[in-house]
C-alpha positions in Angstrom: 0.0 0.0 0.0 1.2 3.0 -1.0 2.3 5.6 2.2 -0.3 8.6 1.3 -3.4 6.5 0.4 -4.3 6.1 4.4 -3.6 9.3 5.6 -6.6 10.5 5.8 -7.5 7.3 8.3 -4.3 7.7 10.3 -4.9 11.3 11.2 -8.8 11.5 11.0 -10.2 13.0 14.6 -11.5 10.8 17.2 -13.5 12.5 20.2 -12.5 11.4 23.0 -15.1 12.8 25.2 -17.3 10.5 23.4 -15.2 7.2 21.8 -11.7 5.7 23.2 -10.1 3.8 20.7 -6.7 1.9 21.3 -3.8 4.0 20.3 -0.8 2.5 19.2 2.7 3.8 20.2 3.9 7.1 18.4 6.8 4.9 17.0 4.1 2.7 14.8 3.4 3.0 11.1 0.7 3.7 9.7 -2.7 2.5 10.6 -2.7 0.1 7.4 0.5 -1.7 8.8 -0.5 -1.6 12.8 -4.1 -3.1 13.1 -4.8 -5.1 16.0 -4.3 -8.7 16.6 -6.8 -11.2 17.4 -6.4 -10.7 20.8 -6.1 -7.0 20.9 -2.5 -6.3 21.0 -0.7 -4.0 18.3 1.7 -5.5 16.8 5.2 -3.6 16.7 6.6 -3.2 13.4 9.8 -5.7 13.0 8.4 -8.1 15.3 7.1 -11.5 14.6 3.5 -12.5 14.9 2.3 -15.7 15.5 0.7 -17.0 12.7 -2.6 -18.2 13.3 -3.2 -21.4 11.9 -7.2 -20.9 10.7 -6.8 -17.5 9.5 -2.8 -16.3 8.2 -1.9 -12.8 9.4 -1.6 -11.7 5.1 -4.9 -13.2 5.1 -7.1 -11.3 7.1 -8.4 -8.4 4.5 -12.3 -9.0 4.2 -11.9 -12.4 6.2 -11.7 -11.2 9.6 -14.7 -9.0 9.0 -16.8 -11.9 10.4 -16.2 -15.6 10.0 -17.6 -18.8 12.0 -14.8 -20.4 14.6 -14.8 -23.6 12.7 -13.9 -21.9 9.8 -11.6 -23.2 7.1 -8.5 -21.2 6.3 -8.2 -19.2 3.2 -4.8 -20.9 2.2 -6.7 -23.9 1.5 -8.6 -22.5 -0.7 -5.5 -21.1 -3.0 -4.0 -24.3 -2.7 -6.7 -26.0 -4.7 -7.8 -23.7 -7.3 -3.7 -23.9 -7.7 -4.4 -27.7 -7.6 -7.3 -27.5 -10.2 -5.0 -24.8 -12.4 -8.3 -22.0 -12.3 -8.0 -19.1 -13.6 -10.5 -15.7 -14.7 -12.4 -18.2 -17.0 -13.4 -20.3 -14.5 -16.3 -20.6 -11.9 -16.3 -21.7 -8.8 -19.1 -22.7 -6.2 -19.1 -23.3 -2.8 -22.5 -25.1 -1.6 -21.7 -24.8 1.9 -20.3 -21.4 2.0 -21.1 -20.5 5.5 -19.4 -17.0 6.1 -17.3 -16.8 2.7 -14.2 -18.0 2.8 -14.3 -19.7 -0.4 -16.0 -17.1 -2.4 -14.3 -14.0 -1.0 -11.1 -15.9 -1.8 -11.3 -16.5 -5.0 -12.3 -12.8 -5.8 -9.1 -11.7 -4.2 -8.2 -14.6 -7.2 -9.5 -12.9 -9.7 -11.7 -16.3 -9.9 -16.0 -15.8 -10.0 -17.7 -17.7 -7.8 -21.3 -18.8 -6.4 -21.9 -19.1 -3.0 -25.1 -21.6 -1.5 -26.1 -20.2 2.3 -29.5 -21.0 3.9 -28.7 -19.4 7.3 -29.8 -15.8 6.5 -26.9 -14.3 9.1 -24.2 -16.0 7.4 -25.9 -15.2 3.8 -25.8 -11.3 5.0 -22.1 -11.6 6.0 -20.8 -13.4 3.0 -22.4 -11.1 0.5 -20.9 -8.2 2.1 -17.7 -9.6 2.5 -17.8 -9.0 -1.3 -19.1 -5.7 -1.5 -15.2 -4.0 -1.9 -16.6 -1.0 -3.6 -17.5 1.3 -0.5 -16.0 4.3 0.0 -13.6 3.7 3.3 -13.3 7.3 4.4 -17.0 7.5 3.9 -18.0 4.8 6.2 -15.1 5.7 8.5 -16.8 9.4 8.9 -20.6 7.7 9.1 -19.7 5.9 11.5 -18.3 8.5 13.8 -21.6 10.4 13.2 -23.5 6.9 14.5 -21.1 6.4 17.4 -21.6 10.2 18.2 -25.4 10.0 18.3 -25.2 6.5 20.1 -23.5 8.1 22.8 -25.1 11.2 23.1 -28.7 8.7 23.7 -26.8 7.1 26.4 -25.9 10.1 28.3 -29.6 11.1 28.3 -29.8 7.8 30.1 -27.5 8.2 32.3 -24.5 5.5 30.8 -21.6 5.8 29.9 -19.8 4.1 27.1 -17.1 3.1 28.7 -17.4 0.3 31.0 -17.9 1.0 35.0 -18.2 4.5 34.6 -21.5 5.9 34.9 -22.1 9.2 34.5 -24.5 9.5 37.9 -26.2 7.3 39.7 -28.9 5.3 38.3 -32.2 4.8 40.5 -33.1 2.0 42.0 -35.3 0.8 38.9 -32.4 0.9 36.3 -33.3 -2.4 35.3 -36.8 -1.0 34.1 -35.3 1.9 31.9 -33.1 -0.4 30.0 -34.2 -1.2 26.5 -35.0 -4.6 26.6 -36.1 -7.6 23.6 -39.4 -8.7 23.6 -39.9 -11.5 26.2 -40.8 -14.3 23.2 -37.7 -12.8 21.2 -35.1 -13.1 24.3 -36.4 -16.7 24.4 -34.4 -17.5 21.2 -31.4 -16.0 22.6 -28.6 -19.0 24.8 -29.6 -17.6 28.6 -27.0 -14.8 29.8 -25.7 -14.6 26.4 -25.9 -10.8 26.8 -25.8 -8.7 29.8 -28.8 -6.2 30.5 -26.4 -3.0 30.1 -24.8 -4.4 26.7 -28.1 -5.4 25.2 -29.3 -1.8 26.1 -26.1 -0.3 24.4 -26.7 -2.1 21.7 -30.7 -1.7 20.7 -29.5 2.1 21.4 -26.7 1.5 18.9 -29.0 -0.6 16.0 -32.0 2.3 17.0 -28.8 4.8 15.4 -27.9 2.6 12.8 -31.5 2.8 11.4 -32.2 6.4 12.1 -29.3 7.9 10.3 -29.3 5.0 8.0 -27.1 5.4 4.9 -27.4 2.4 2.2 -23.9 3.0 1.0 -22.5 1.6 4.5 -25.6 0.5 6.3 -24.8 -3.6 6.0 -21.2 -2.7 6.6 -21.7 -0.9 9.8 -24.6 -3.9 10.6 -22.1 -6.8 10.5 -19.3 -4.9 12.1 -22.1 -5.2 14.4 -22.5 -8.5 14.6 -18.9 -9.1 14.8 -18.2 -7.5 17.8 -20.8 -9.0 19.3 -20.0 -12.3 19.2 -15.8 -11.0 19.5 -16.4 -8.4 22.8 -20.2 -7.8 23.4 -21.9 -10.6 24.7 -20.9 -13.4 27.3 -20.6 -15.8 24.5 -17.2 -17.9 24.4 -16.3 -20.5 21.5 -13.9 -23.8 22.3 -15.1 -24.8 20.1 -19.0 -25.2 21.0 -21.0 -22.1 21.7 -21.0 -21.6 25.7 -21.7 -18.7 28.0 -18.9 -17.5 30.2 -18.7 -15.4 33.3 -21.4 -12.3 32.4 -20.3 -9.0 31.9 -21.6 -6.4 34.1 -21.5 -3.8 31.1 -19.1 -3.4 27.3 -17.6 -1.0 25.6 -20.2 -1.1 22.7 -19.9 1.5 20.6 -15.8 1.5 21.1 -15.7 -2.0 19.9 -18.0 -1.5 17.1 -15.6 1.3 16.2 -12.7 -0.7 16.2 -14.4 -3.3 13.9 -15.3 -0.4 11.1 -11.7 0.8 11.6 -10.4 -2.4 10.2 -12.8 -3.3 7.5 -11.7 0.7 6.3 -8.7 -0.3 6.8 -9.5 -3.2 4.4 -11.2 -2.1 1.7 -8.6 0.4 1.2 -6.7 -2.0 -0.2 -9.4 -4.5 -1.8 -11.1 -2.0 -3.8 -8.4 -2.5 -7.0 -9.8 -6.1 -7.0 -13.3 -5.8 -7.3 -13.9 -6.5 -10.3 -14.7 -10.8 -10.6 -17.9 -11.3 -9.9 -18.6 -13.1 -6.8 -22.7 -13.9 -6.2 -24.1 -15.7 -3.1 -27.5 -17.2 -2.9 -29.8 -17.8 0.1 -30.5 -21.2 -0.6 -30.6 -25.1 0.7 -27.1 -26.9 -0.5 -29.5 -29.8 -1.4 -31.6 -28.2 -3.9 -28.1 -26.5 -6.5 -30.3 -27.3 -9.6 -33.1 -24.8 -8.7 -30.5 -22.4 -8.0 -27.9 -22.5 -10.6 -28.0 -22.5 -14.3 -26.8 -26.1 -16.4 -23.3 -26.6 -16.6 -22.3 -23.4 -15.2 -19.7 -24.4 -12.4 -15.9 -25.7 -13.1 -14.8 -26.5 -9.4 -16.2 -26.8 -6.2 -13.9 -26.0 -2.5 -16.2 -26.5 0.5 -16.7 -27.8 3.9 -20.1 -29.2 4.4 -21.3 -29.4 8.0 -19.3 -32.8 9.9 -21.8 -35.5 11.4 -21.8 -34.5 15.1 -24.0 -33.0 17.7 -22.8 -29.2 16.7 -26.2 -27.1 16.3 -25.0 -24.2 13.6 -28.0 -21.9 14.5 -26.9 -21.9 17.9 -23.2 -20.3 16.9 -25.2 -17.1 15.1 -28.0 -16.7 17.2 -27.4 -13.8 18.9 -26.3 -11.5 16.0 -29.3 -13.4 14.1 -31.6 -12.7 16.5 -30.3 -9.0 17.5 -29.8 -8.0 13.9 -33.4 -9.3 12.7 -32.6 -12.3 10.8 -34.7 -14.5 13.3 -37.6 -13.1 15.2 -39.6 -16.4 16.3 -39.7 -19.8 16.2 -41.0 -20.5 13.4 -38.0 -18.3 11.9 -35.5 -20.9 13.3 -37.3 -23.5 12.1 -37.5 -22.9 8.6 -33.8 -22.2 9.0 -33.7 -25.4 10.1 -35.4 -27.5 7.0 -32.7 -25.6 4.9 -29.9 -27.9 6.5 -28.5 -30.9 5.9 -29.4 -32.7 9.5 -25.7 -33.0 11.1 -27.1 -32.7 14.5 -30.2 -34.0 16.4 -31.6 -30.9 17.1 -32.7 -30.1 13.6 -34.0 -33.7 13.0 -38.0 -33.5 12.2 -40.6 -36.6 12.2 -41.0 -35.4 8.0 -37.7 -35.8 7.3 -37.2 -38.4 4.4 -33.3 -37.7 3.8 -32.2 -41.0 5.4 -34.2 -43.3 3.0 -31.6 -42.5 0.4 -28.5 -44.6 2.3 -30.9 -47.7 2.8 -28.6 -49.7 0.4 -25.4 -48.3 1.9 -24.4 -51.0 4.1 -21.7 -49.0 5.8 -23.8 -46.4 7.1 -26.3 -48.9 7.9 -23.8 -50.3 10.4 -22.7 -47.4 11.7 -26.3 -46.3 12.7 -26.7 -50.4 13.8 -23.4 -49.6 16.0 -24.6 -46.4 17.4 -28.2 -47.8 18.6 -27.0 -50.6 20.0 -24.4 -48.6 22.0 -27.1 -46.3 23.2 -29.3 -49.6 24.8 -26.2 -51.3 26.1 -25.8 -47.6 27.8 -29.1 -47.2 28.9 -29.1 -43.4 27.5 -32.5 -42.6 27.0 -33.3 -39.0 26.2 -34.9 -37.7 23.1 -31.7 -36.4 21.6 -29.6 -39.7 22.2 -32.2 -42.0 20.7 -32.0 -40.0 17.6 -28.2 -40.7 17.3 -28.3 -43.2 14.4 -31.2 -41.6 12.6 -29.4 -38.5 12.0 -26.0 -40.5 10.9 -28.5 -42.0 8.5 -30.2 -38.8 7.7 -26.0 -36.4 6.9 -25.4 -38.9 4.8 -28.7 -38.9 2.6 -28.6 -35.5 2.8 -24.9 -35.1 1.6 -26.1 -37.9 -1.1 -28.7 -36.1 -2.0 -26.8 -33.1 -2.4 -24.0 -34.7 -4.6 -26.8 -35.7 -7.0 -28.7 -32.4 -7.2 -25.2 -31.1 -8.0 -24.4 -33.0 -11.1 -26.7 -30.6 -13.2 -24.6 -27.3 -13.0 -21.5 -29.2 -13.0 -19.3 -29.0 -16.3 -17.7 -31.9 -18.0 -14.5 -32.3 -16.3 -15.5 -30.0 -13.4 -13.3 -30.9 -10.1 -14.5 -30.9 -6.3 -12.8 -30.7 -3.2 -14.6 -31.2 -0.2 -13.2 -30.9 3.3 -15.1 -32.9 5.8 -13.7 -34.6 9.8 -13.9 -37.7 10.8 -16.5 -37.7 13.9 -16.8 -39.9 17.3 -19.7 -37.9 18.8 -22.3 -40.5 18.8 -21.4 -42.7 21.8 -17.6 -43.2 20.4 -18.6 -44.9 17.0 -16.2 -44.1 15.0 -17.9 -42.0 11.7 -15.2 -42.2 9.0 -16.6 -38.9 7.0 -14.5 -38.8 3.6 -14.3 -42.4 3.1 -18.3 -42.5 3.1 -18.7 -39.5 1.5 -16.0 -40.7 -1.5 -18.2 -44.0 -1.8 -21.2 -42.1 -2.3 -19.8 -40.3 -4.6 -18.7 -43.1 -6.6 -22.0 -44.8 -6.6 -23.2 -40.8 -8.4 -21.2 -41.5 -10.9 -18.3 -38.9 -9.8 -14.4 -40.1 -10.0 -12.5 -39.8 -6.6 -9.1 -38.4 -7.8 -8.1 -38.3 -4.1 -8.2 -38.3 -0.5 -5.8 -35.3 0.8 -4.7 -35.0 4.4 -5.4 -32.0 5.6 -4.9 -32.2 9.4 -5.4 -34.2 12.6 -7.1 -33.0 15.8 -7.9 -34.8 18.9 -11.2 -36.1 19.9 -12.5 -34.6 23.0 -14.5 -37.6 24.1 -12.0 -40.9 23.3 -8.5 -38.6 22.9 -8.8 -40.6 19.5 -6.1 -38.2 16.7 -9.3 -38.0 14.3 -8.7 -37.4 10.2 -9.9 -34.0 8.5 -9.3 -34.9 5.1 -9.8 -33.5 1.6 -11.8 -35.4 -0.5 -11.0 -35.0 -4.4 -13.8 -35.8 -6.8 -14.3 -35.5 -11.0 -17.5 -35.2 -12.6 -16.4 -37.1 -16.1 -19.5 -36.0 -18.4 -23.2 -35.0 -18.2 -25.7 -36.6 -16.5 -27.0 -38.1 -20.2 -23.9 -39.9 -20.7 -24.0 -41.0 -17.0 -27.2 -42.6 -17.7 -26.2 -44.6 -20.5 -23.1 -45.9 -18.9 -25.2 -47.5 -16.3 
C-alpha cells in the first residue's frame, strides 16, 4: 500500500469525550501496517507474529470482517484452485459457504464464484464480504456520526460508554429503563448470552444505525455489528462449541464496534483494486443447487459441508441473528432449520425423508446399527440420544442427496474438493466422513481423484487423533452420458 493512500484514516479525529479507541505507540506505522491482533495487542513493526493457523496474518483483509470459529482457512482455498489450475475463465461454487471464505477468496483470485447459504446471518455476511466497492473514508466518517449519536442517547440515560463509569447514579429501577427484547424474542437467545447494560447499548446502537441510516454503509456498519458481538459484546465464548462464560456487568459497545469499522476501512482500502470478478451468493438449501444455478455453469467446487456431530450451527449465530433481525420467532428458526443438511439431532423433524436415500449403503447402515445398539447397552434414554443413528442415516442422505442435485450445473471435467472430519460424537462410533462421502460419490457417478490429508485433531471424548481430510472428486461428463453408462 502506497504511504499517502491512508492518511486520511491515520490522522482523521477521534473525540474522545465520546469514543476511546486503542492507540498505538507514536513509533508505529501507519494505521494500514499496525491493526490489531486477534487478541487485541498492536503488533510492533519488526516483530514476529504468530501466525494463526485458521486465518494467516496476510490473510485477514475481508476475512476477519466476520467468519464462524470452525472456519476453514483461506490458504486452502489457493492451494486447490492452484491444484485444479483456475483461472479468470473459470467458476467456482461453494454449496456450503457459510461466512465466505471460499468465495471471498477466490475474488481476491480474480476467480467468480457462487456461493449456496441458507442461514440468513451468514448469507448477509458473505455477501458483504464482497461488496469492496465502498468508499472507506466514507463509512469511516458515518460511522463517527453513528457512534456520536449512540453516545449522546446514552448520556440522556444516564451511561456511559465506557465500562464502569457511569455518569450518575442510576435509581433503584435501572433495570426497568433499560431497552429490553421482547420476552418471546429473548427466548431465542442462549440464557445470559448478553448482559442487561450491553443489550441496552446495543438496541441504542441498532436504533442509530436505522435512524441515520445510509445504504452505501448501512450492511457494513450492521455486521461490524454482529462481529463485535460475538468478539467483545456478549458473554458468548467458542472452544469450540458455543458456551456462556462469566457475564459481563457492562461493554464498551460503541468502542468495539468502532474498532471493527476501523479495520474493515482499513480493508477495503486496499481491496477496492480487485473488485472487479464477480462473486454472487445465494440464500439457498445446499440440497436443492439445480433450482438455484444454471446447467453446466460451475468448473470446481472447494467447500466444507457441515461434519456428522451434535454441533447445532443456529446456535453459533443466534445472537447476532436474532439482534440483527434475521430470526424473530420460532417458526423463523425452524425454517432455517429445513434448509440444513441434519448434522445434529436438534434439527431432525418426524418429515424428514433424507435417510431413506442410504438404505442400500451397508456402511452407514452399520454405523447407525453400532450407534443404537451402544445407546441400549448404555441405557441413554433422552430424546436427543435416541435419535443418534437416525441423524447419521439422515447427513449422509442429505450429503447424497446433495451430490446428485449437484451434477446438473457441473461441467464436463468440473473438479470438487470437499473438506469434511472424521467424527466420534455419537457414543464413540467411530464415523469415517471422507471415506463415506468418496463412496457415495462413486455410486453418483463422480471419479474420486483423491483423498488429501489435511490435518489431525484430537477427539474430546475418546482422545482418538481424528482425520480431517480432503476429498477429491471429477464429474467425467453430463448426467446423459451417465445414464447410459449405467
Amino acid at each position: 500500500m502506497r504511504q499517502h493512500e491512508w492518511r486520511w484514516l491515520k490522522n482523521l479525529p477521534v473525540k474522545n469525550r465520546l469514543v476511546k479507541l486503542p492507540k498505538p505507540p507514536a513509533s508505529f506505522g501507519l494505521v494500514s501496517e499496525i491493526l490489531p491482533a486477534p487478541a487485541g495487542r498492536w503488533l510492533e513493526a519488526g516483530a514476529e507474529p504468530k501466525e494463526n493457523n485458521r486465518l494467516r496474518l496476510d490473510d485477514r483483509a475481508a476475512h476477519q470482517w466476520y467468519r464462524f470459529i470452525l472456519s476453514f482457512p483461506p490458504h486452502l482455498v489457493r492451494t486447490y484452485a492452484g491444484k485444479f489450475n483456475l483461472d479468470a475463465g473459470h467458476r467456482v461454487l461453494d454449496p456450503f459457504c457459510g461466512t465466505g471464505t471460499t468465495v471471498v477468496e477466490c475474488k481476491k483470485l480474480g476467480i467468480s464464484a457462487f456461493g449456496l447459504e441458507p442461514n440468513p446471518i451468514a448469507c448477509f455476511a458473505s455477501r458483504t464480504k464482497l461488496s469492496w466497492k465502498v468508499d472507506p473514508e466514507g463509512l469511516w466518517q458515518h460511522a463517527q456520526l453513528i457512534a456520536q449519536a449512540t453516545i449522546q442517547q446514552l448520556e440522556k440515560d444516564g451511561i456511559s460508554e465506557e465500562e464502569g463509569l457511569p455518569l450518575f447514579a442510576l435509581p433503584a429501577r435501572d433495570q426497568t429503563v433499560l431497552r429490553q427484547l421482547d420476552p418471546a424474542v429473548m427466548d431465542l437467545l442462549l440464557s445470559d448470552s448478553i448482559s442487561p447494560l450491553p443489550l441496552h447499548k446495543t438496541l441504542v446502537l441498532l436504533d442509530m444505525l436505522e435512524r441515520h441510516r445510509d445504504e452505501r454503509f448501512h450492511d457494513h456498519e450492521r455486521l461490524a455489528l454482529a462481529a463485535s458481538l460475538v468478539n467483545g459484546i456478549s458473554n458468548l465464548h467458542f472452544g469450540p462449541e458455543v458456551g456462556v462464560g462469566q457475564p459481563k456487568a457492562d461493554s464498551p459497545v460503541v468502542s468495539l464496534w468502532l474498532k471493527a469499522i476501523r479495520e474493515m476501512a482499513a480493508d477495503l482500502g486496499q481491496l477496492q483494486n480487485s473488485c472487479l470478478t464477480d462473486a454472487t451468493v445465494y440464500q439457498a438449501d445446499a440440497r436443492e443447487v439445480a433450482r438455484t444455478l444454471p446447467p453446466e455453469s460451475v468448473d470446481a467446487v472447494i467447500t466444507s459441508p457441515p461434519y456428522p456431530n451434535e454441533k447445532d450451527y443456529t446456535r453459533t449465530t443466534r445472537l447476532e441473528s436474532v439482534l440483527l433481525g434475521f430470526i424473530q420467532s420460532k417458526q423463523d428458526l425452524r425454517a432455517l432449520k429445513q434448509q440444513l443438511v441434519r448434522s445434529n439431532t436438534r434439527s431432525v423433524y418426524k418429515a424428514d425423508t433424507d435417510d431413506f436415500l442410504v438404505n442400500d449403503h451397508s456402511e452407514i447402515q452399520r454405523i447407525a446399527a453400532a450407534i443404537e445398539h451402544r445407546r441400549i447397552e448404555l441405557n441413554k434414554d433422552s430424546g436427543f440420544e435416541r435419535l443418534y443413528a437416525r441423524v447419521t442415516k439422515l447427513y449422509f442422505g442429505g450429503m447424497k442427496r446433495h451430490l446428485a442435485e449437484l451434477r446438473p450445473v457441473l461441467r464436463p471435467g468440473a473438479q470438487l474438493a470437499y473438506v469434511v472430519g472424521d467424527q466420534a460424537s455419537y457414543l464413540r462410533v467411530m464415523i469415517r466422513t471422507g471415506q463415506i462421502l468418496a463412496d457415495i460419490a462413486v455410486s453418483l457417478g463422480y471419479e474420486v481423484t483423491g483423498i488429501d490429508l489435511f490435518r489431525t485433531r484430537l477427539a474430546t471424548a475418546t482422545r482418538e487423533q481424528l482425520r480431517e481430510e480432503v476429498v477429491l472428486l471429477r464429474w467425467p461428463g453430463t448426467l446423459a452420458t451417465h445414464s447410459k453408462r449405467r
